[in-house]
TORPA-787289 format. One record per residue (C-alpha): z, y, x; residue number from 0; residue in one letter. Coordinates in steps of 0.2 Angstrom, whole numbers, plus 2048, in hexadecimal, padded with zeros to 3 digits. Layout:
<atoms>
> zz, yy, xx, resi, resn
> Z, Y, X, NUM, a .
...
</atoms>
This chain:
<atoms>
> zz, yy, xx, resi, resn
> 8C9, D21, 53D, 0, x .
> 8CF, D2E, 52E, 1, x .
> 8DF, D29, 523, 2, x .
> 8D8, D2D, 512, 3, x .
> 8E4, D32, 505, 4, x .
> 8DE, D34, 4F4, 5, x .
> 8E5, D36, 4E2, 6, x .
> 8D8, D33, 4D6, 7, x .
> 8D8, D35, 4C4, 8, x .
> 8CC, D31, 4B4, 9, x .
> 8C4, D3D, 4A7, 10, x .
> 8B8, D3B, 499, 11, x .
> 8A7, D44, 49D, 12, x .
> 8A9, D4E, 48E, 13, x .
> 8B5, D5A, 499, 14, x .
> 8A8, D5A, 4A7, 15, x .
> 8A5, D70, 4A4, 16, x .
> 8B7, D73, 4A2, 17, x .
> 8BC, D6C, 4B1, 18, x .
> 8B0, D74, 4BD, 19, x .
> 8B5, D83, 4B4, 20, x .
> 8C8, D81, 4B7, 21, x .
> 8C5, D7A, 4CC, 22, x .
> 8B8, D8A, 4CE, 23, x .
> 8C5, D93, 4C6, 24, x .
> 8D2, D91, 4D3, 25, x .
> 8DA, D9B, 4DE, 26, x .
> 8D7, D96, 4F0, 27, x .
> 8C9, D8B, 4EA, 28, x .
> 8B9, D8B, 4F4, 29, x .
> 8A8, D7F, 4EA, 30, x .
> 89F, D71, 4F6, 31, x .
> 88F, D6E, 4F7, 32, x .
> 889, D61, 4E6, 33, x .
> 883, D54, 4ED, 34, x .
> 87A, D42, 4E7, 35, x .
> 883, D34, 4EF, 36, x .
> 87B, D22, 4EE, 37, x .
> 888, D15, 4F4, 38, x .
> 884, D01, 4F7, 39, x .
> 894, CF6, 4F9, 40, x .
> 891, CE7, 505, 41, x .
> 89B, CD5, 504, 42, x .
> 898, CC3, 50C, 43, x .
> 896, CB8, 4FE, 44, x .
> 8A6, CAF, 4FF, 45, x .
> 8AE, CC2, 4FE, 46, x .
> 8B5, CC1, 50D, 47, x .
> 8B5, CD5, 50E, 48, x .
> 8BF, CD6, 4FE, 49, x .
> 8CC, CC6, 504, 50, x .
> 8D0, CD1, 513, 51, x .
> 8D1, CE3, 506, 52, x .
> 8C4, CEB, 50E, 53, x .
> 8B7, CF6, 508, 54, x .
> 8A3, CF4, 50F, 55, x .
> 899, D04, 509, 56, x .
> 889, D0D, 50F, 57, x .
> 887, D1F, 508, 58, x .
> 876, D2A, 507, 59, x .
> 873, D3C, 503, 60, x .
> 865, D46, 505, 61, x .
> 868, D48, 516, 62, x .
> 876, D39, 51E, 63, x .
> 879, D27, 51B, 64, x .
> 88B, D20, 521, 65, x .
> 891, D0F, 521, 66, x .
> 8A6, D0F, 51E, 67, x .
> 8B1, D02, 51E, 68, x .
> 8C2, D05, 516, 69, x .
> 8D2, CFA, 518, 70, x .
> 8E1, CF5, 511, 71, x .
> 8EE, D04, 50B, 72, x .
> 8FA, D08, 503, 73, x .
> 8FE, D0F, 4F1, 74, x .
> 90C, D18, 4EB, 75, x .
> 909, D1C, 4D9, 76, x .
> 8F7, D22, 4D8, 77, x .
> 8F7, D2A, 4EA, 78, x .
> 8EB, D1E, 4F4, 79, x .
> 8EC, D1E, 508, 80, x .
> 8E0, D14, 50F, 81, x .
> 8DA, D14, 523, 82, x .
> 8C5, D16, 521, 83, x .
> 8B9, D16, 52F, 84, x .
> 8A9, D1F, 52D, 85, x .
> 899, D1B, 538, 86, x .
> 888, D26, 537, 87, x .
> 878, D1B, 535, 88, x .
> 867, D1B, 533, 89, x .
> 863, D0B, 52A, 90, x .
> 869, D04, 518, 91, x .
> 872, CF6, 51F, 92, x .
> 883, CF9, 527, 93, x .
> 886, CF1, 538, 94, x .
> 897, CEA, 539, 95, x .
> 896, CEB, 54C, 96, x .
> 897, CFF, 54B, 97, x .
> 8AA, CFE, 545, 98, x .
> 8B8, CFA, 551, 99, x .
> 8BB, CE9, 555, 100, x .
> 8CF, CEE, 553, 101, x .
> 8CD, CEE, 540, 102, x .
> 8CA, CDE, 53F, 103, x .
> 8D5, CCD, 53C, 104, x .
> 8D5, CC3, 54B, 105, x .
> 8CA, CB5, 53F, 106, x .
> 8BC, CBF, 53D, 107, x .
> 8AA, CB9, 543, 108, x .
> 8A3, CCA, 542, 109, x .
> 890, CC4, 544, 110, x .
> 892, CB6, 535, 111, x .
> 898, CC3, 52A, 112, x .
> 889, CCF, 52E, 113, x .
> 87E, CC1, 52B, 114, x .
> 886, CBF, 51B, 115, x .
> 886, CCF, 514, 116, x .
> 87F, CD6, 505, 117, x .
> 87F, CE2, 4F8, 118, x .
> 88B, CDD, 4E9, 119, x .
> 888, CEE, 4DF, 120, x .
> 887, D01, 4DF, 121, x .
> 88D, D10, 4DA, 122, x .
> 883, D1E, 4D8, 123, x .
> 889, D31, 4D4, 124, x .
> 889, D42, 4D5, 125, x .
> 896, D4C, 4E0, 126, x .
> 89F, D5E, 4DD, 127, x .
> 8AB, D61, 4E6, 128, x .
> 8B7, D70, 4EA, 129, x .
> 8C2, D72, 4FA, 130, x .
> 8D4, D7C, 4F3, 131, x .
> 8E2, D7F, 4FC, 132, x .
> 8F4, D7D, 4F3, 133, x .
> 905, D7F, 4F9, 134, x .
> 8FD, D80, 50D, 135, x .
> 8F2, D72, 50A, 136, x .
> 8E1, D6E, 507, 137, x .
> 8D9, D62, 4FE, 138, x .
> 8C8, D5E, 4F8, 139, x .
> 8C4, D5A, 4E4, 140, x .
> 8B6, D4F, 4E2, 141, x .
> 8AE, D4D, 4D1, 142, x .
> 8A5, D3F, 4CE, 143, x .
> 89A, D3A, 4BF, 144, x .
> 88E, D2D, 4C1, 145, x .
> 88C, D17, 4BD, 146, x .
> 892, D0A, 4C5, 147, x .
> 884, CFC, 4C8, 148, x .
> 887, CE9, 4C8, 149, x .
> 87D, CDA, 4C0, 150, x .
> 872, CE4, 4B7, 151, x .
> 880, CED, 4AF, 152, x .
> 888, CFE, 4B0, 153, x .
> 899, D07, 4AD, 154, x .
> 89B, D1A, 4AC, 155, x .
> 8A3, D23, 4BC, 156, x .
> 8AF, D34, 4B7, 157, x .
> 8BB, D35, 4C1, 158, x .
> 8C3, D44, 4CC, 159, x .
> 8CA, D41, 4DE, 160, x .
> 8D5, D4B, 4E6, 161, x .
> 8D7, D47, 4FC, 162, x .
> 8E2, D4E, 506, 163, x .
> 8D9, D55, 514, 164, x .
> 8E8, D5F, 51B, 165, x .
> 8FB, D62, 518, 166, x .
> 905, D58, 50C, 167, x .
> 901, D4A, 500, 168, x .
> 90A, D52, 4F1, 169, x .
> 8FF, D60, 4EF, 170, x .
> 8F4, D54, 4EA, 171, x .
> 8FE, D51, 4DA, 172, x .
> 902, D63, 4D8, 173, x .
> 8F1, D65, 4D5, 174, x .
> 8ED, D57, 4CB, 175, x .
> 8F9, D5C, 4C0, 176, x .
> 8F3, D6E, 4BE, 177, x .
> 8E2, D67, 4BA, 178, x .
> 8EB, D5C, 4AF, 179, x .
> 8F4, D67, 4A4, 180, x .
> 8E0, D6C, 4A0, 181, x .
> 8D7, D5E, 4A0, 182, x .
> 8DB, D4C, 498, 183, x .
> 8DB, D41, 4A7, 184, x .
> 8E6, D2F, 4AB, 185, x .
> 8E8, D28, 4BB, 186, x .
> 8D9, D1F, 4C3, 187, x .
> 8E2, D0F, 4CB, 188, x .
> 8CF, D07, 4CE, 189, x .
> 8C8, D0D, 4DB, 190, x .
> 8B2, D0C, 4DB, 191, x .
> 8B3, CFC, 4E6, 192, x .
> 8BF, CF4, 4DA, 193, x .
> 8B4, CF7, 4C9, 194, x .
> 8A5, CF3, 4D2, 195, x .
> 8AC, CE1, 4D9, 196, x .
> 8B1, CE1, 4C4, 197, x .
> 8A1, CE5, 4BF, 198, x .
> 899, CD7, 4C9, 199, x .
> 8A4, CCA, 4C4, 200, x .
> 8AE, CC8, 4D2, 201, x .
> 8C0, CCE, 4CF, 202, x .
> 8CA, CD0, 4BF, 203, x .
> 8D9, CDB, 4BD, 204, x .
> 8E9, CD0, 4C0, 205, x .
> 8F0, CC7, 4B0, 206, x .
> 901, CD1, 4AA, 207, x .
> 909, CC4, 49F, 208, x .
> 919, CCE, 49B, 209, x .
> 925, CDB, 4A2, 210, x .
> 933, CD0, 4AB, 211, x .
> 940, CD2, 4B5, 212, x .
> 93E, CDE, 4C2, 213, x .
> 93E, CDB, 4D7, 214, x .
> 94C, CE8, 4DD, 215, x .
> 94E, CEC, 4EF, 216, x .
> 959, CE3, 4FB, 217, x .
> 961, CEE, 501, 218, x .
> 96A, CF5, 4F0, 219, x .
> 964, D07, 4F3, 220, x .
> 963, D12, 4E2, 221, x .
> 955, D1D, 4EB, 222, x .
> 94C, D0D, 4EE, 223, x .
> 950, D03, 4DE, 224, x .
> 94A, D16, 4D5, 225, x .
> 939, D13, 4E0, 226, x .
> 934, D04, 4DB, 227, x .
> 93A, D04, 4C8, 228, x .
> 92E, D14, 4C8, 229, x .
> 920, D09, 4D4, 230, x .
> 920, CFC, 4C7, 231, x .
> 920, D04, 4B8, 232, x .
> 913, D0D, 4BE, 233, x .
> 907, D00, 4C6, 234, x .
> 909, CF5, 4B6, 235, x .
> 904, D03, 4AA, 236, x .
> 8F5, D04, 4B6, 237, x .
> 8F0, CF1, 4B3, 238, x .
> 8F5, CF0, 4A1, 239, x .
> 8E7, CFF, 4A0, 240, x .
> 8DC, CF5, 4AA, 241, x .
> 8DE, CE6, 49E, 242, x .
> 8DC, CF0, 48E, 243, x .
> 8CB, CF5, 494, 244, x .
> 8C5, CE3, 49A, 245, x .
> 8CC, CD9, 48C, 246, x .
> 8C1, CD7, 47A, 247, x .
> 8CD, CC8, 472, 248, x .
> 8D7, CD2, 464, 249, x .
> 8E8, CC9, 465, 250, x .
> 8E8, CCC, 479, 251, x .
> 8E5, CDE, 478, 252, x .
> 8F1, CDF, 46B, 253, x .
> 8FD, CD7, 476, 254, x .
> 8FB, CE2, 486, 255, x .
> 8FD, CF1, 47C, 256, x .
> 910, CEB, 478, 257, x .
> 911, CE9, 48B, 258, x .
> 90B, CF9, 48D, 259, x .
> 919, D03, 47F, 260, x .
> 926, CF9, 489, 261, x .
> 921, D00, 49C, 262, x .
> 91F, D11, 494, 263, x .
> 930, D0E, 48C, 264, x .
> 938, D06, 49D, 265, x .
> 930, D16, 4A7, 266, x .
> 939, D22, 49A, 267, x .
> 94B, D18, 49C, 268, x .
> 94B, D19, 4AD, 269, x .
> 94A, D2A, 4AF, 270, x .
> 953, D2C, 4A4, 271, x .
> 960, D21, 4AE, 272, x .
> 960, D28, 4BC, 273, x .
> 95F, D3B, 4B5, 274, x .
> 950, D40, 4B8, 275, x .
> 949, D40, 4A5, 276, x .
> 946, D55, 4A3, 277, x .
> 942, D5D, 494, 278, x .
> 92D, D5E, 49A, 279, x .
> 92C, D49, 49E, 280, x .
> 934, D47, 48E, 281, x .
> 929, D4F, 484, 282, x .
> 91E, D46, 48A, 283, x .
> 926, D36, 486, 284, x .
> 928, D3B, 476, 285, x .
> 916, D3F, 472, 286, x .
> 90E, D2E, 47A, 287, x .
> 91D, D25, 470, 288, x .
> 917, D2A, 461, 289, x .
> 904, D25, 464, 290, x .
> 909, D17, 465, 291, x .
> 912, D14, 455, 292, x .
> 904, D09, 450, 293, x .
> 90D, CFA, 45B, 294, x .
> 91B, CF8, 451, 295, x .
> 911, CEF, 443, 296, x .
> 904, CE9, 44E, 297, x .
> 911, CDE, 459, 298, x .
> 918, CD8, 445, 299, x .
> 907, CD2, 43F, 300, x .
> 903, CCA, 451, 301, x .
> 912, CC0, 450, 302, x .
> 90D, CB7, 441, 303, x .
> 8FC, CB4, 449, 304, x .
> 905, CAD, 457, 305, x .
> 913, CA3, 44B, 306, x .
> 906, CA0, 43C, 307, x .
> 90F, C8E, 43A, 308, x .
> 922, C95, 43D, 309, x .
> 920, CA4, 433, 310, x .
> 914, C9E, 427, 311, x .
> 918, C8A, 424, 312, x .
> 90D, C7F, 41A, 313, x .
> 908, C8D, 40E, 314, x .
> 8F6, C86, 407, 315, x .
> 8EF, C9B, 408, 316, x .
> 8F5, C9B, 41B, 317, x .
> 8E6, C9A, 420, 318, x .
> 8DD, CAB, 415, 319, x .
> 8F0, CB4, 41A, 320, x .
> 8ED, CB2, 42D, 321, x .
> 8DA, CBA, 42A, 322, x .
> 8E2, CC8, 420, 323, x .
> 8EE, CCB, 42E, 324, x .
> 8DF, CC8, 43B, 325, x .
> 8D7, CD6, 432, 326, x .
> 8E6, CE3, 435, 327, x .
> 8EA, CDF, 445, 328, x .
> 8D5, CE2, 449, 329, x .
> 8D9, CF1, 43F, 330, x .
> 8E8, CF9, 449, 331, x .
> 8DE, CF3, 458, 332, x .
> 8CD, CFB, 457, 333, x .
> 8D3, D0C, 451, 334, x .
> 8E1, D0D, 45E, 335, x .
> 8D6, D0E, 46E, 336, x .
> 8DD, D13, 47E, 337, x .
> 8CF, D22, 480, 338, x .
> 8D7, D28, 472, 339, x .
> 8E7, D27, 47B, 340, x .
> 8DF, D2F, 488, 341, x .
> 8D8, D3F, 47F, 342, x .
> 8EB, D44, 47E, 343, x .
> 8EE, D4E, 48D, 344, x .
> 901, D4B, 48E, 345, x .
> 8FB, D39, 491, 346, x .
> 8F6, D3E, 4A3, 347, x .
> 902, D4A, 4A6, 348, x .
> 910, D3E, 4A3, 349, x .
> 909, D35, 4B1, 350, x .
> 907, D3D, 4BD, 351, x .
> 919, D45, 4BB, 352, x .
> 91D, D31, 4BD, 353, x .
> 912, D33, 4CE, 354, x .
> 91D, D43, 4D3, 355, x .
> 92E, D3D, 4CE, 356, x .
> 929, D2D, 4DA, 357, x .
> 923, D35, 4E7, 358, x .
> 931, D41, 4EB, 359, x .
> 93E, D32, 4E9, 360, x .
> 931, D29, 4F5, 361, x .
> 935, D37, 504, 362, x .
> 947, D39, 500, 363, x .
> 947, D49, 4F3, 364, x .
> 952, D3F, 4E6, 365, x .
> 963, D41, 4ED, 366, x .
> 970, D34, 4E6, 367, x .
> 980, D3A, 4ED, 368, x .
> 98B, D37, 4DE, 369, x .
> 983, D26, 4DB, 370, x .
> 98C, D16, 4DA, 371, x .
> 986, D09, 4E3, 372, x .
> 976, CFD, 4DA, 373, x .
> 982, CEF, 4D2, 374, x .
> 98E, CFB, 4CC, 375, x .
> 97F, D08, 4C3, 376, x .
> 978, CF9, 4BE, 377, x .
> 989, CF3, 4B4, 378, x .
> 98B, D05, 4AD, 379, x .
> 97A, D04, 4A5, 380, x .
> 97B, CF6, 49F, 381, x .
> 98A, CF9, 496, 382, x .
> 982, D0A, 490, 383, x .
> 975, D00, 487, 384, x .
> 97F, CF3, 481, 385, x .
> 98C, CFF, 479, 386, x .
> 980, D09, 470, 387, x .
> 979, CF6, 469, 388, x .
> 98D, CF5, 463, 389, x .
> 990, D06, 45D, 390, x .
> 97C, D05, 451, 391, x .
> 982, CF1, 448, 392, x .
> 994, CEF, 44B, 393, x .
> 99B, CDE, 449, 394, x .
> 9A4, CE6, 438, 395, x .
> 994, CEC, 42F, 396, x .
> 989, CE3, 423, 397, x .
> 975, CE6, 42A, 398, x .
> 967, CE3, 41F, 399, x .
> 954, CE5, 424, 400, x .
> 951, CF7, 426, 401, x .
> 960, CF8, 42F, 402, x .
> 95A, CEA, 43A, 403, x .
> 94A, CF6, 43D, 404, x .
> 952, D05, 440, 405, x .
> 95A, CFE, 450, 406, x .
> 94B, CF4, 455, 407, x .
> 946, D01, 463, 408, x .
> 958, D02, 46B, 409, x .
> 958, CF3, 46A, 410, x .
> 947, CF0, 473, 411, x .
> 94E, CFB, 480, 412, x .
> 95F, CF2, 486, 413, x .
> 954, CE2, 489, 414, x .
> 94A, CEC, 493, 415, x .
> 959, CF3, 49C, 416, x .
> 95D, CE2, 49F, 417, x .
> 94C, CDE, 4A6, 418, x .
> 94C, CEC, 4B2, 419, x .
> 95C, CE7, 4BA, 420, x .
> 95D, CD3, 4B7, 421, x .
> 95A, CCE, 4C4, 422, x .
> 96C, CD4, 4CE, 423, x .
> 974, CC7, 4C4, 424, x .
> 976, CB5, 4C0, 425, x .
> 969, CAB, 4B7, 426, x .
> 972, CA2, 4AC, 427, x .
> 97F, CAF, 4A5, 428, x .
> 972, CBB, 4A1, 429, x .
> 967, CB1, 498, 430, x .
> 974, CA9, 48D, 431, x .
> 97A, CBC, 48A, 432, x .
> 969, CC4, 486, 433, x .
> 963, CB4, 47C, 434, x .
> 969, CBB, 46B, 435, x .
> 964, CCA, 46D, 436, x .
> 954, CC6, 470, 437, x .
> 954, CBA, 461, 438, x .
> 958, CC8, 456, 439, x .
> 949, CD3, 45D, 440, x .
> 93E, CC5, 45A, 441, x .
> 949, CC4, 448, 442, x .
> 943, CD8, 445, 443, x .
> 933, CD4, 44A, 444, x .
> 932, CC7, 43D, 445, x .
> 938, CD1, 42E, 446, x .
> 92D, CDF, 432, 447, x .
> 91E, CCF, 430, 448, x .
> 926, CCC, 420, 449, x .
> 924, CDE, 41A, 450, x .
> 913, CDF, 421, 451, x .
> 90C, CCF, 417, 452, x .
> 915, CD7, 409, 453, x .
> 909, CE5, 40A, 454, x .
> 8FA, CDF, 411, 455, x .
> 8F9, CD1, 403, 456, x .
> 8FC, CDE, 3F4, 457, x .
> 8E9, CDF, 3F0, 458, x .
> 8E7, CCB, 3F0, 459, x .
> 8E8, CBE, 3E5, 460, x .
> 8F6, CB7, 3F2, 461, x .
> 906, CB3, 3E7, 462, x .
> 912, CB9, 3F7, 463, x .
> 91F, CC3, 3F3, 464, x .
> 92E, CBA, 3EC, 465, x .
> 92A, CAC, 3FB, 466, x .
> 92D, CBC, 409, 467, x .
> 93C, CC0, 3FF, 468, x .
> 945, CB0, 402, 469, x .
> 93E, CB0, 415, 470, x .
> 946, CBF, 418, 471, x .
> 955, CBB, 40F, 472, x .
> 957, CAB, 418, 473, x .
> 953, CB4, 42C, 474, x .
> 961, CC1, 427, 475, x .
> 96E, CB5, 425, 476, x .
> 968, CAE, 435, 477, x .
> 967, CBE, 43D, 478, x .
> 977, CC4, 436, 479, x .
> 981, CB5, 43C, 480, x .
> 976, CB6, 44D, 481, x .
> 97D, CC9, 450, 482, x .
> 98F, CC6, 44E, 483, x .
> 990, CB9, 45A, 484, x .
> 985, CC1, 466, 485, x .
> 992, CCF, 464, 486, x .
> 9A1, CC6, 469, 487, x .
> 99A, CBF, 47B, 488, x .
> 99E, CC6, 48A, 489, x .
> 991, CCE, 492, 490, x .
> 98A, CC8, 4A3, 491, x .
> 98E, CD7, 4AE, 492, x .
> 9A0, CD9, 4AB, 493, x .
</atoms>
C-alpha cells in the first residue's frame, strides 16, 4: 500500500510549451520518460465502488498494465491523501481478489462485485513528467493532456500533478506556486474519477444554495476555528467552480457567481481578521475583486427577474421589461466566463497562498498567543464591523441613493461577518438584529434595479422613467425609516 499525496492543478492547453519549458528549466529537476497512459475505471452497476469512495482503474503503457484501487482520504485545501493499492496484471480486467481482503467493509461480497463489474469510462493521455527536488524533498510533476471518455462524449484533460514521493507535503505547494507565478493555473478539486463518473451521468457536483452560517469547532480553538473558516471557504469556492461549469440556465449561473464574490470576499475578511492579510494576498484580492465588478449589476437586474411581480407590479409592458433585462443579465453572463477568470494569473496564485496559509495553520505554524478566546474575538469583530456600518450612515445624516451604494460593499461584508461567526450565538437575537440590515441590502439592491431599467429602457418605446422615480422615492423613505431603527437596537453580542 503507498499513501499517495497529490496537489493538482488545471491549465489551458495553450500553455502546454511554456510550462515544459519552465519544469525542464529547474534547478534539481531530472525529465521522465513520456509515456501513453490508457486507463479503464470499473464499478458494479448500483455504484457500489463509488458508495464506498473507492477508485477501480486498470492502466496500460506500452510495456505494463496495473489494476489500482484507491480509497477514502483526506483533503486539506487542494492537497489530496489517499491510501492506493497497485497490483501488476496481465489481463484487462482487474481481479478484485488480488487486493487485500483488509480494505474492504466487512459487507462486502467480493465475488458478486467481480461479477458485476464493468467499465463506466476512460481516460486516456499522454504523460511528461519530471522528478525535482525542493527544500529536501522530492516530488514528481506529471503533466497531463488528454480526454476523458464516457457515453460517447469527451472532455479535455490539462491538468498538472504534483506527488510527494518524499519529504514534506508543503514543498508540494512551494512548487505549485513557483509554477504558478508563470503559468495561469486554478486548483483542480475534481480528481479524473470524479469527471468521468460526471461525464457518464452518474454524479453531479453537490448543490451550493447559499453561504450560511458556518460550523465552528467545539472546542473554541482560534487555530482550529482559522482552519476551517480557510477549509470552507476554500472547498465552496471549488464547487461553486464546479457548478459554473455544469450549469447552462442563465439566472442559475448568474446566481452562483454572487456566491462565488461573497466566499472570495469571506476568504479576504478573514484574513484579514486574524492578521494574516500581507500586502502580496491583497493584491491579489484586489485584482480578482475587480474582475468581478460585473456582479454588482448582474445581482440588480437578477433580482427583478426573480421579483418581476414585486418590483414590476401590474405594469401591462412587464412582460417586454423582463426580456430586455433577460437580455443583459445573458449579456453580463456570456462575456464574463470563468476561463477568462482564469487567464489571470493572480487568480491561481491567490489560491494557492489560501492553500499555504491553511496548511501551516493546519500543523500548528500560526501562533495565537495574544489571542482572546473564540467568543470573545468573535464579539470584537463584530463590533468592528458593526461600528464602521455606524460611523459610514449615522443615525444623524440624511442618505440618498448613491449614498446607499457607496456603502453597499461594507455593508455586504458585516453580514458576512455575521455568517462566519453566527452560529456562537442565539437564534433568535441574531436574526431579529441582522433582519434590517439585511432588508436595506436587499433595499440597495433594489435601487440599483431601478437605475439599471432606467438605462436599459432608454432606447425603447417604454415610458419608464418618471414611474422608477417615484419607486425609488418611496423605498427610501422606507429605507430611510428602516435604518434608523435598525441603528438604535442593541446588538446580539453584547
Amino acid at each position: 500500500m503507498d499513501a499517495e499525496i497529490e496537489l493538482k492543478l488545471f491549465m489551458q492547453s495553450q500553455y502546454h510549451d511554456l510550462l515544459v519549458k519552465l519544469l525542464n528549466g529547474m534547478s534539481e529537476s531530472t525529465p521522465q520518460n513520456t509515456r501513453e497512459l490508457s486507463n479503464k475505471y470499473f464499478d458494479t452497476a448500483a455504484l457500489q465502488l463509488r458508495r464506498w469512495k473507492m477508485g477501480l482503474r486498470v492502466r496500460s503503457s506500452e510495456n505494463f498494465t496495473e489494476q489500482t484501487i484507491k480509497t477514502a482520504g483526506s483533503v486539506i485545501g487542494g492537497i489530496h491523501t489517499r491510501p492506493e493499492y497497485n497490483v501488476p496484471i496481465e489481463q484487462k480486467i482487474p481481479s478484485l481478489n488480488l487486493f487485500p481482503k483488509d480494505i474492504w467493509p466487512n459487507e462486502a461480497d467480493i465475488d458478486g462485485l467481480q461479477q458485476d463489474l464493468h467499465c463506466v469510462f476512460e481516460t486516456n493521455f499522454t504523460r511528461q513528467a519530471w522528478h525535482i527536488y525542493i527544500e529536501g524533498s522530492l516530488v514528481e510533476v506529471a503533466f497531463d493532456v488528454g480526454e476523458v471518455l464516457a457515453n460517447g462524449e469527451s472532455e479535455p484533460i490539462c491538468e498538472i500533478e504534483f506527488e510527494l514521493l518524499a519529504g514534506e507535503a508543503s514543498a508540494l505547494l512551494h512548487l505549485a506556486i513557483e509554477v504558478a507565478r508563470t503559468i495561469p493555473v486554478r486548483l483542480g478539486k475534481a480528481s479524473k474519477a470524479q469527471r468521468g463518473y460526471q461525464l457518464s451521468g452518474h454524479q453531479h457536483s453537490a448543490p451550493l444554495e447559499k453561504i450560511d452560517y458556518i460550523c465552528l469547532p467545539t472546542d473554541k480553538s482560534l487555530p482550529k476555528t482559522l482552519e476551517v473558516l480557510l477549509e470552507t471557504g476554500i472547498e465552496r469556492w471549488q464547487i461553486i467552480e464546479s457548478l459554473l461549469i455544469e450549469t447552462r440556465d442563465i439566472p442559475h449561473q448568474a446566481k452562483l457567481w454572487m456566491q462565488l464574490r461573497a466566499c472570495v470576499r469571506l476568504l479576504r475578511l478573514t484574513l484579514s481578521q486574524f492578521g494574516l492579510l500581507n500586502k502580496q494576498v491583497l493584491q491579489y484580492f484586489e485584482l480578482i475583486e475587480q474582475q468581478m465588478q460585473f456582479i454588482e449589476p448582474l445581482q440588480s437586474l437578477s433580482l427583478i427577474l426573480d421579483e418581476q411581480k414585486k418590483l414590476l407590479g401590474k405594469r401591462a409592458d412587464k412582460t417586454v421589461i423582463t426580456e430586455l433585462v433577460m437580455t443583459k443579465v445573458t449579456e453580463l453572463v456570456s462575456s464574463h466566463k470563468l476561463a477568462h477568470l482564469w487567464q489571470v494569473p493572480e487568480y491561481g496564485q491567490l489560491q494557492l497562498s489560501l492553500v499555504d496559509l491553511l496548511l501551516k495553520t493546519t500543523n500548528g505554524s500560526h501562533q495565537m498567543v495574544d489571542y482572546p478566546e473564540l467568543g470573545l474575538f468573535a464579539n470584537h469583530l463584530q463590533q468592528d464591523s458593526w461600528q464602521k456600518i455606524v460611523n459610514l450612515m449615522p443615525v444623524t445624516a440624511a442618505m440618498d441613493s448613491l449614498d446607499y451604494q457607496k456603502v453597499a460593499q461594507r455593508l455586504d461584508e458585516s453580514i458576512l461577518v455575521g455568517f462566519a461567526y453566527g452560529e456562537l450565538y442565539q437564534a433568535e437575537d441574531r436574526e431579529a438584529f441582522r433582519a434590517p440590515w439585511q432588508d436595506l441590502a436587499l433595499g440597495i439592491q433594489t435601487l440599483g434595479s431601478y437605475q439599471l431599467l432606467s438605462e436599459i429602457t432608454q432606447d425603447s418605446d417604454i415610458e419608464i422613467a418618471s414611474w422608477l422615480e417615484d419607486k425609488a422615492q418611496s423605498l427610501l423613505f422606507a429605507m430611510e425609516h428602516s435604518r434608523k431603527s435598525a441603528l438604535k437596537n442593541q446588538p446580539y453580542w453584547k
